[in-house]
mmCIF file of the N, C-alpha and C atoms, coordinates in Angstrom:
data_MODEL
# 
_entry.id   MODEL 
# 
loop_
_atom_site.group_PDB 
_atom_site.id 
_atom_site.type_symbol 
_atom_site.label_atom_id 
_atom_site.label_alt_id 
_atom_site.label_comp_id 
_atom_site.label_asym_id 
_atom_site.label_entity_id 
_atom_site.label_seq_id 
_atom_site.pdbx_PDB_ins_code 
_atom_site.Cartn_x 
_atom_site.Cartn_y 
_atom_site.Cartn_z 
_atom_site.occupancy 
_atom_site.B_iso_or_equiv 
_atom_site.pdbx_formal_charge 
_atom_site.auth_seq_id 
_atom_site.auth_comp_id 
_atom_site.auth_asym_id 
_atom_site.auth_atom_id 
_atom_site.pdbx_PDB_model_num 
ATOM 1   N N  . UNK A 1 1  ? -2.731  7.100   -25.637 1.00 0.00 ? 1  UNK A N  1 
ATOM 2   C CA . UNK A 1 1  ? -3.638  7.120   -24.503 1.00 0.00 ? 1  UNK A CA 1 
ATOM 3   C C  . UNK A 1 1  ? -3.747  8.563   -24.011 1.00 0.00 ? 1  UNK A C  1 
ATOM 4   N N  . UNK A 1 2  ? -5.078  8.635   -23.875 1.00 0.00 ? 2  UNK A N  1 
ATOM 5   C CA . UNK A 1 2  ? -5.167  10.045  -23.746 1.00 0.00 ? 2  UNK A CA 1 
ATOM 6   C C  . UNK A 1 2  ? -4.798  10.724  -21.895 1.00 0.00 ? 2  UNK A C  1 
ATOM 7   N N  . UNK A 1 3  ? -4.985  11.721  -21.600 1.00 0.00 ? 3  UNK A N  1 
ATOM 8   C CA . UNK A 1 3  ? -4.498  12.275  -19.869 1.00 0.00 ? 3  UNK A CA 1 
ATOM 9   C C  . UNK A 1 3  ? -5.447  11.804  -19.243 1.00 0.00 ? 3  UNK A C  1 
ATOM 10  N N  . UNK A 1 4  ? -6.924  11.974  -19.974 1.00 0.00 ? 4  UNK A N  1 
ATOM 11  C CA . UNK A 1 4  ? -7.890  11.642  -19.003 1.00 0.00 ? 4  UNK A CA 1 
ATOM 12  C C  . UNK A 1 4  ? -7.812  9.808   -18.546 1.00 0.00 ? 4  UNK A C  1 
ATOM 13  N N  . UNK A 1 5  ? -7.439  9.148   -20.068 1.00 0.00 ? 5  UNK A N  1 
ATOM 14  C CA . UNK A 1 5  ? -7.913  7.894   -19.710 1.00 0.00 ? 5  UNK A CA 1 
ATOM 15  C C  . UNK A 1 5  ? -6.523  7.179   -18.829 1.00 0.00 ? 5  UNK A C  1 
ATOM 16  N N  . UNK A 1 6  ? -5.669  7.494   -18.772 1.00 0.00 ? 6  UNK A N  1 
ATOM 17  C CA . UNK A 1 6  ? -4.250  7.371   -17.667 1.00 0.00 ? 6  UNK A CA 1 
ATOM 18  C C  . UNK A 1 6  ? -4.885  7.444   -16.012 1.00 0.00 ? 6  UNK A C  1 
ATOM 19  N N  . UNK A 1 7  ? -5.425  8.900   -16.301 1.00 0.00 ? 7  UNK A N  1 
ATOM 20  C CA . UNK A 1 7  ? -5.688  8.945   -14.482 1.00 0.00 ? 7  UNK A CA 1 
ATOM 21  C C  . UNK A 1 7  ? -6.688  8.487   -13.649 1.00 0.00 ? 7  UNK A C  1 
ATOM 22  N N  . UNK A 1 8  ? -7.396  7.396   -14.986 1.00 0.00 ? 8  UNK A N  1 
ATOM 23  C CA . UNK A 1 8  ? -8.542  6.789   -14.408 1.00 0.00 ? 8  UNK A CA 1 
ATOM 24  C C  . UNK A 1 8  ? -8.135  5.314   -13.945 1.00 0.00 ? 8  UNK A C  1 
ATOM 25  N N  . UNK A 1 9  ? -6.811  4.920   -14.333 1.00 0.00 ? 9  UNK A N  1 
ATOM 26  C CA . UNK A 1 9  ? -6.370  3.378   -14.262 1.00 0.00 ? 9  UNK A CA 1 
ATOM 27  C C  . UNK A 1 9  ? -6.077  3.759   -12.718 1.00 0.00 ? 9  UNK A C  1 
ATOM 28  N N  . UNK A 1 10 ? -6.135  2.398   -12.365 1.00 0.00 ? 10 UNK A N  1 
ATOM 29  C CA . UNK A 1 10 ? -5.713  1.997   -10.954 1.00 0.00 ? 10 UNK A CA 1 
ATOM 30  C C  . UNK A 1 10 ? -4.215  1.955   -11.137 1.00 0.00 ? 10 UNK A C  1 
ATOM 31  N N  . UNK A 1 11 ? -2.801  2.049   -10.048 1.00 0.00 ? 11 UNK A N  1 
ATOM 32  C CA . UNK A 1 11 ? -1.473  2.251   -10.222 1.00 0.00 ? 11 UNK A CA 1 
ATOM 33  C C  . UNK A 1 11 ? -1.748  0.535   -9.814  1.00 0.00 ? 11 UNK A C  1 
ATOM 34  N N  . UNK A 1 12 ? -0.721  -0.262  -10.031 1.00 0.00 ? 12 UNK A N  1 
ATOM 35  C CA . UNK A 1 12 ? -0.828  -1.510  -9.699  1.00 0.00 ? 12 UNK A CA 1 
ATOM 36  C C  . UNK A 1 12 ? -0.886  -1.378  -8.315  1.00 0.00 ? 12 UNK A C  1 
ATOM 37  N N  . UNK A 1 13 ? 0.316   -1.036  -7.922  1.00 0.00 ? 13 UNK A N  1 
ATOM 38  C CA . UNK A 1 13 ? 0.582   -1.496  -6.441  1.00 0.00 ? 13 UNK A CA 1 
ATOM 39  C C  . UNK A 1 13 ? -0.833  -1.056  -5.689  1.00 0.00 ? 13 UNK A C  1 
ATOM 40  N N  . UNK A 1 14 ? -1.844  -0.287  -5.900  1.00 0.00 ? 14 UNK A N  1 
ATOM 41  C CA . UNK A 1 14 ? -3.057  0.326   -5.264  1.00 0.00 ? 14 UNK A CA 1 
ATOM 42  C C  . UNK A 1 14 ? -4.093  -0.661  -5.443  1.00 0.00 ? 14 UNK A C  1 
ATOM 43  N N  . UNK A 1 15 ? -3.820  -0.991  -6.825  1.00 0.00 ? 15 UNK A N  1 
ATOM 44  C CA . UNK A 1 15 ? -4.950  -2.335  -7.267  1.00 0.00 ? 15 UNK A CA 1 
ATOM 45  C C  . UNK A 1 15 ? -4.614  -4.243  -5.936  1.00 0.00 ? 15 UNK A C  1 
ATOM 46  N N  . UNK A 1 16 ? -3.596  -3.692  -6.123  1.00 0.00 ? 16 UNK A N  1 
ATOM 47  C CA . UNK A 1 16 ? -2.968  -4.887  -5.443  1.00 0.00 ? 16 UNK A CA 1 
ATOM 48  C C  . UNK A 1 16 ? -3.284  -5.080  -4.027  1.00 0.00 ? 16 UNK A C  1 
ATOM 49  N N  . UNK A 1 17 ? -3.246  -3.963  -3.409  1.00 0.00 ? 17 UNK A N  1 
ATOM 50  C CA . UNK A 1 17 ? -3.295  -3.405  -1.830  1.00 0.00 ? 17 UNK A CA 1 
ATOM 51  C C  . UNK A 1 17 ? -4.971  -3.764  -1.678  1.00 0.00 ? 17 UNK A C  1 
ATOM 52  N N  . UNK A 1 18 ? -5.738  -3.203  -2.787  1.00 0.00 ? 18 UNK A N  1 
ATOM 53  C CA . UNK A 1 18 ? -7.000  -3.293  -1.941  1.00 0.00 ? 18 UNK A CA 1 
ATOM 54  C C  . UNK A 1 18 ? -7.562  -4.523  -2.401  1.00 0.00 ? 18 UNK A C  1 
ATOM 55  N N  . UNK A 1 19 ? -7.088  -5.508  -3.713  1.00 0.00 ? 19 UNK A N  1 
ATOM 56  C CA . UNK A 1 19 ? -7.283  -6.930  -3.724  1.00 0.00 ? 19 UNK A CA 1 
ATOM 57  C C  . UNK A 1 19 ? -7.294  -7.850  -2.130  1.00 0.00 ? 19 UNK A C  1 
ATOM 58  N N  . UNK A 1 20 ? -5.697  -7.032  -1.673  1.00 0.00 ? 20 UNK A N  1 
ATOM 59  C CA . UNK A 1 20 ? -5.369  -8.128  -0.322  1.00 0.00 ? 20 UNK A CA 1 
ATOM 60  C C  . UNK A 1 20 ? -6.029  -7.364  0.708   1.00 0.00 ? 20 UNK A C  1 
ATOM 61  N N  . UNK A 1 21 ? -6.926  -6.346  0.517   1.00 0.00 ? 21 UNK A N  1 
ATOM 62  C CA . UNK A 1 21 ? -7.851  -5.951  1.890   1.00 0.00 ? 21 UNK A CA 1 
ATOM 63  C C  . UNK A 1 21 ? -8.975  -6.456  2.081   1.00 0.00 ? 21 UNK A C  1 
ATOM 64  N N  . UNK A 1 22 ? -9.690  -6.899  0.898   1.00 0.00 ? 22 UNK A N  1 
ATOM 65  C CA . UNK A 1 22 ? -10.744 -7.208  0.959   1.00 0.00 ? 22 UNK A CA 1 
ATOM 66  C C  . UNK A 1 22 ? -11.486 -8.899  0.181   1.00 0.00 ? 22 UNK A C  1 
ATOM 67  N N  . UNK A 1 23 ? -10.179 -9.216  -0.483  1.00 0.00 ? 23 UNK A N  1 
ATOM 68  C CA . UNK A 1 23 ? -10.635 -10.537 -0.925  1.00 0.00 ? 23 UNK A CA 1 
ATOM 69  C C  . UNK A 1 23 ? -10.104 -11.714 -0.309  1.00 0.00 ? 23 UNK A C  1 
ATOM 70  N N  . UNK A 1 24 ? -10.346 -12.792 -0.246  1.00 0.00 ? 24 UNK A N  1 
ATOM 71  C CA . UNK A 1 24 ? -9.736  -13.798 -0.256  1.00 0.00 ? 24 UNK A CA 1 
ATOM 72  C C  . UNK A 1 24 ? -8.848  -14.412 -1.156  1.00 0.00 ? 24 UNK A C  1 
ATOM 73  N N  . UNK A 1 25 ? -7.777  -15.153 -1.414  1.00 0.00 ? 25 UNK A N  1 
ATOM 74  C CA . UNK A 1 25 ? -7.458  -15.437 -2.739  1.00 0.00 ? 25 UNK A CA 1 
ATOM 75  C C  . UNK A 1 25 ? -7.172  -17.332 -2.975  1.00 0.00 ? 25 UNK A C  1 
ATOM 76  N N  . UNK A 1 26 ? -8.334  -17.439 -3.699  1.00 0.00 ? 26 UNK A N  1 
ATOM 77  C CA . UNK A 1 26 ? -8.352  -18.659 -4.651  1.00 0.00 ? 26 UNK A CA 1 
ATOM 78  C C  . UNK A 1 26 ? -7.311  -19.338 -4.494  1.00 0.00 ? 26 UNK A C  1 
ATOM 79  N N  . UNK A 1 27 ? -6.103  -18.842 -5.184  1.00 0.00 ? 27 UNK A N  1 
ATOM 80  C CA . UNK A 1 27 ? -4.989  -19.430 -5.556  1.00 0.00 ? 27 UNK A CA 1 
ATOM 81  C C  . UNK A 1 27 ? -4.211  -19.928 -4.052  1.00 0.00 ? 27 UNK A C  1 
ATOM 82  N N  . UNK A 1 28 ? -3.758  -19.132 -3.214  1.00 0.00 ? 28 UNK A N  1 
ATOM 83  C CA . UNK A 1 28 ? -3.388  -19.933 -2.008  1.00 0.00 ? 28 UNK A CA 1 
ATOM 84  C C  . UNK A 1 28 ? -3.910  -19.822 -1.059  1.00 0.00 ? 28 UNK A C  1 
ATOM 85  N N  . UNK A 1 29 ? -5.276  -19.480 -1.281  1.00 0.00 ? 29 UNK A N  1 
ATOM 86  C CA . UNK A 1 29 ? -6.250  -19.807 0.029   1.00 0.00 ? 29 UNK A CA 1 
ATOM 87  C C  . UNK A 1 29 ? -6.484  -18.935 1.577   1.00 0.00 ? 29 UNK A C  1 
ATOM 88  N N  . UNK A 1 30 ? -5.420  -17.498 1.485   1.00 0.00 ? 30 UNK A N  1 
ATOM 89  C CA . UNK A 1 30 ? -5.992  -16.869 2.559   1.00 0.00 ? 30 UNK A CA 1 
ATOM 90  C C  . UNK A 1 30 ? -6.587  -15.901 2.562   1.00 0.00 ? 30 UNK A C  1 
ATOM 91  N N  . UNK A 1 31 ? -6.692  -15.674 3.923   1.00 0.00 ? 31 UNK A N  1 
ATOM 92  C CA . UNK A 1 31 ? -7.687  -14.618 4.225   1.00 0.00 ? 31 UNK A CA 1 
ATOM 93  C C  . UNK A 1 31 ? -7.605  -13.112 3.503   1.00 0.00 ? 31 UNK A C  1 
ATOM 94  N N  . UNK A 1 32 ? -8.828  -12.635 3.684   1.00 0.00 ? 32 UNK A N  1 
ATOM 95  C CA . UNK A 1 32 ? -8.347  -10.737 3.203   1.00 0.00 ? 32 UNK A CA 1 
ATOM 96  C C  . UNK A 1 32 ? -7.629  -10.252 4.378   1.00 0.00 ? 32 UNK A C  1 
ATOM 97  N N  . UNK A 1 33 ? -6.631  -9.442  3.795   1.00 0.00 ? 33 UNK A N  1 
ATOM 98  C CA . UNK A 1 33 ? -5.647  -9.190  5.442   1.00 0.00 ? 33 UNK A CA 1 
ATOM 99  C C  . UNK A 1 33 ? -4.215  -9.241  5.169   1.00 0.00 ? 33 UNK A C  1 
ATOM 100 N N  . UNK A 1 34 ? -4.189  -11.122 4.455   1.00 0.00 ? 34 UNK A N  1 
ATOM 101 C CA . UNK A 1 34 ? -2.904  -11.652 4.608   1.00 0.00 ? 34 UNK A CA 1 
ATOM 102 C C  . UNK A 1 34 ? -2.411  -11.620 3.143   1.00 0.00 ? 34 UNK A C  1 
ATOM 103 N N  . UNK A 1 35 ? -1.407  -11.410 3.135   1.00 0.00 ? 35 UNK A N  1 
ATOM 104 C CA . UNK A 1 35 ? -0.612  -11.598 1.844   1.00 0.00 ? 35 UNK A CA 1 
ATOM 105 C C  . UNK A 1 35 ? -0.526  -12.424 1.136   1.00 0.00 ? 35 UNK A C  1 
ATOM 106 N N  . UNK A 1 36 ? -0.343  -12.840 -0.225  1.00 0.00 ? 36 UNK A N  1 
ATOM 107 C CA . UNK A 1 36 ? -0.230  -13.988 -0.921  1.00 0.00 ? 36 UNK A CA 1 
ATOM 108 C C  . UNK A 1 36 ? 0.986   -14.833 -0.547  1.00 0.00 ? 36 UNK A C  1 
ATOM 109 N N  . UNK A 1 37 ? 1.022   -15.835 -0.856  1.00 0.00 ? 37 UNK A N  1 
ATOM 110 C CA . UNK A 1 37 ? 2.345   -16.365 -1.328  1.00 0.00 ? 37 UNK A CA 1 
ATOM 111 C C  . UNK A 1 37 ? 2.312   -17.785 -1.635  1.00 0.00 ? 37 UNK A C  1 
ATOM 112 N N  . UNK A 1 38 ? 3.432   -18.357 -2.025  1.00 0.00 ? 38 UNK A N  1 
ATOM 113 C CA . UNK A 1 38 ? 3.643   -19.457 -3.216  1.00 0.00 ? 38 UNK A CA 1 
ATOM 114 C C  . UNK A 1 38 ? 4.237   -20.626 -1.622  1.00 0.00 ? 38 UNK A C  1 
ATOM 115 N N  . UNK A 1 39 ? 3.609   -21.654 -1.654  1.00 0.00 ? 39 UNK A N  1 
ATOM 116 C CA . UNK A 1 39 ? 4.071   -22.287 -0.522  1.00 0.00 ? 39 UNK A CA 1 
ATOM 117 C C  . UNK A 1 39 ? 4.986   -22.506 0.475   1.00 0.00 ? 39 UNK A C  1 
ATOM 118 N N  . UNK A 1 40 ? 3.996   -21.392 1.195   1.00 0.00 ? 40 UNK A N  1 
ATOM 119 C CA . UNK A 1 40 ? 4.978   -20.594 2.372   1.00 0.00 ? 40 UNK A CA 1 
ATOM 120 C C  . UNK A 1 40 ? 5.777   -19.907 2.192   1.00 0.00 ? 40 UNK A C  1 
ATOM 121 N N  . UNK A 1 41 ? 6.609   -19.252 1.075   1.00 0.00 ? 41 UNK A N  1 
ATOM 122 C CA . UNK A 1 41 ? 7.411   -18.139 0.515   1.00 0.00 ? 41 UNK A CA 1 
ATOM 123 C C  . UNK A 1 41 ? 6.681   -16.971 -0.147  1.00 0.00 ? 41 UNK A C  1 
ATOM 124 N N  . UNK A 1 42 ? 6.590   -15.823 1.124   1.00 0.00 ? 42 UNK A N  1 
ATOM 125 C CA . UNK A 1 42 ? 5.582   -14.781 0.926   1.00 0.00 ? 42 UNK A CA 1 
ATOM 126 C C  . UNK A 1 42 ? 6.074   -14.346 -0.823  1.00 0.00 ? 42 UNK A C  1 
ATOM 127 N N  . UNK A 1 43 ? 5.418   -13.598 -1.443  1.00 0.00 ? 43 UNK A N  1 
ATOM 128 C CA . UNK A 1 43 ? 5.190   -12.941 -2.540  1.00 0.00 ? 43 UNK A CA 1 
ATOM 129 C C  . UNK A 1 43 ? 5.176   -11.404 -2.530  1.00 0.00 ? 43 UNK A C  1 
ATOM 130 N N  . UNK A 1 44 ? 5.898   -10.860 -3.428  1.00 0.00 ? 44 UNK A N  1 
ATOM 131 C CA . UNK A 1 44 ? 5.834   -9.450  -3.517  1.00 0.00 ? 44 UNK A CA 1 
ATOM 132 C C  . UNK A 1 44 ? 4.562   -8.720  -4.573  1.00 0.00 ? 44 UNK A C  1 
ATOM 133 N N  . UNK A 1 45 ? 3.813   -9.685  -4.930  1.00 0.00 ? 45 UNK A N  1 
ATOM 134 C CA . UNK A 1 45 ? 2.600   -9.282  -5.540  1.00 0.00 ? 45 UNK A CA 1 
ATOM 135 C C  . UNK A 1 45 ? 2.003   -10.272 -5.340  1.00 0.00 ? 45 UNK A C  1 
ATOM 136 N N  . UNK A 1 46 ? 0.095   -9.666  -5.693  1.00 0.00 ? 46 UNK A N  1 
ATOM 137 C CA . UNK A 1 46 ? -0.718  -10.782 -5.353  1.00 0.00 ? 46 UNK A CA 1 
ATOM 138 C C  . UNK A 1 46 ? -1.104  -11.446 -6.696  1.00 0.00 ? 46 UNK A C  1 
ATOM 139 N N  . UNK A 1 47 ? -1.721  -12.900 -6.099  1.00 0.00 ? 47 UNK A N  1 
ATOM 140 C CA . UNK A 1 47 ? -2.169  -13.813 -7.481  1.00 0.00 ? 47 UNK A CA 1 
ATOM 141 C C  . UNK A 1 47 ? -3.107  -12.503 -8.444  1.00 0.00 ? 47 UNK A C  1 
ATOM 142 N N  . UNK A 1 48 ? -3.069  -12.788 -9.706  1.00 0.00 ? 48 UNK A N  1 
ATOM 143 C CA . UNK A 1 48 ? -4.338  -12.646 -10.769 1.00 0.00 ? 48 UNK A CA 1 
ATOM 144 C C  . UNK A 1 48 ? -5.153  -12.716 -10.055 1.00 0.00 ? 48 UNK A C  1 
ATOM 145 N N  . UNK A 1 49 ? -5.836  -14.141 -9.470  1.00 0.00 ? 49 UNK A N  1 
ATOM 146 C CA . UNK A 1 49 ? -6.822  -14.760 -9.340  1.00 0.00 ? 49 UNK A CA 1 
ATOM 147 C C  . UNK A 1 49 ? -7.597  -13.852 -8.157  1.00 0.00 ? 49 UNK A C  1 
ATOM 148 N N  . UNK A 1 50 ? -7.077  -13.447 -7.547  1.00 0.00 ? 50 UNK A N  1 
ATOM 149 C CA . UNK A 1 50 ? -7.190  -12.673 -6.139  1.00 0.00 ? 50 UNK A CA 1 
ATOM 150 C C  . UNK A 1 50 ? -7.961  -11.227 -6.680  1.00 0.00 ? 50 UNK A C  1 
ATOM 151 N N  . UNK A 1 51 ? -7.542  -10.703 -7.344  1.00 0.00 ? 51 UNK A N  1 
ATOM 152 C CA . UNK A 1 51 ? -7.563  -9.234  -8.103  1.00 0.00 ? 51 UNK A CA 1 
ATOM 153 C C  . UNK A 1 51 ? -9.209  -9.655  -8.611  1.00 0.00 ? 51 UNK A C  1 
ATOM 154 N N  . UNK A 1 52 ? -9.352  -10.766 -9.499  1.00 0.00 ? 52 UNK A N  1 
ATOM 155 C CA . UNK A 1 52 ? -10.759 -11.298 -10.308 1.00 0.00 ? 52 UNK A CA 1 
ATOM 156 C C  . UNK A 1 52 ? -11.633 -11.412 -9.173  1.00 0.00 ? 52 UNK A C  1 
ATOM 157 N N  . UNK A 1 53 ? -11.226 -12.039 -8.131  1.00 0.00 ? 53 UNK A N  1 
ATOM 158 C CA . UNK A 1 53 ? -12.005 -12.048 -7.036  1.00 0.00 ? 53 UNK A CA 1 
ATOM 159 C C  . UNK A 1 53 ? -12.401 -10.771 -6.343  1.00 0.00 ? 53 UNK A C  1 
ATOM 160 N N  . UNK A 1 54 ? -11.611 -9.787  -6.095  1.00 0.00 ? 54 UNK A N  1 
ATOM 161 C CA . UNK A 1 54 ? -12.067 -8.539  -5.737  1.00 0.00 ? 54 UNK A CA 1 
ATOM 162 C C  . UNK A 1 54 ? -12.731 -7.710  -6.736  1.00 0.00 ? 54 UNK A C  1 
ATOM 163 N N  . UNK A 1 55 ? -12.709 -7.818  -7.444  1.00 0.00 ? 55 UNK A N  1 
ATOM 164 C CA . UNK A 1 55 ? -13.230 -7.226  -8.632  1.00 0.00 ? 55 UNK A CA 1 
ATOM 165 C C  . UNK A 1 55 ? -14.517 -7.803  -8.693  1.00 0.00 ? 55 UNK A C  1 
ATOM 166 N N  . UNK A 1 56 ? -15.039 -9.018  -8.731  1.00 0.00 ? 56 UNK A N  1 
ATOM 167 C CA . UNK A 1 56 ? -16.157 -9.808  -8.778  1.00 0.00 ? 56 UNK A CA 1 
ATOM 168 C C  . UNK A 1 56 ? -17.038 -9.278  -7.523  1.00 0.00 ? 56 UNK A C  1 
ATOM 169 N N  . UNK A 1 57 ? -16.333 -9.316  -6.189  1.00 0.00 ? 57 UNK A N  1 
ATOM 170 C CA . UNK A 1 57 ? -16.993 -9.846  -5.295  1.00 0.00 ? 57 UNK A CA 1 
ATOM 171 C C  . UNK A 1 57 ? -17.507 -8.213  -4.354  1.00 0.00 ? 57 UNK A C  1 
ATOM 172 N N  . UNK A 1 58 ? -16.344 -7.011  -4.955  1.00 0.00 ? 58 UNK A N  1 
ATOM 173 C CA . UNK A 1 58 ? -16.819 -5.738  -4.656  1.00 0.00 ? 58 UNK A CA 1 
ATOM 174 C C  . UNK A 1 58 ? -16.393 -4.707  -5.700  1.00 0.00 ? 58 UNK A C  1 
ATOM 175 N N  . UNK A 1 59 ? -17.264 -4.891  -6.354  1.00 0.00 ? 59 UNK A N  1 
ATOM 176 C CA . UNK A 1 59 ? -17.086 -3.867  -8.056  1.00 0.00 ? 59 UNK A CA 1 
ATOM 177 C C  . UNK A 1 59 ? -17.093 -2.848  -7.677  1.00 0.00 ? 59 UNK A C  1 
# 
């Protein structure tokens, strides 16, 4: 992988942050804002599904 194509990826945790700013997430149903988590036991990352949704919904 070349230097250029490295510094064009999103770092996860950045991808992750602006998933939970601006989407809703599918998988457990809240708001943009709030954090994911697995019934009622917050999560230290967000769903997939959440990420597809931000990605979809503000490219």
């Amino acid at each position: 992988m070349s230097r250029h194509h490295r510094s064009r990826r999103r770092p996860t945790a950045r991808l992750a942050a602006w998933a939970v700013s601006i989407a809703c997430c599918p998988e457990c149903q809240v708001t943009p804002g709030t954090p994911c988590h697995d019934d009622g036991t917050a999560r230290t990352t967000v769903h997939p599904r959440r990420i597809q949704e931000a990605q979809v919904t503000h490219p």
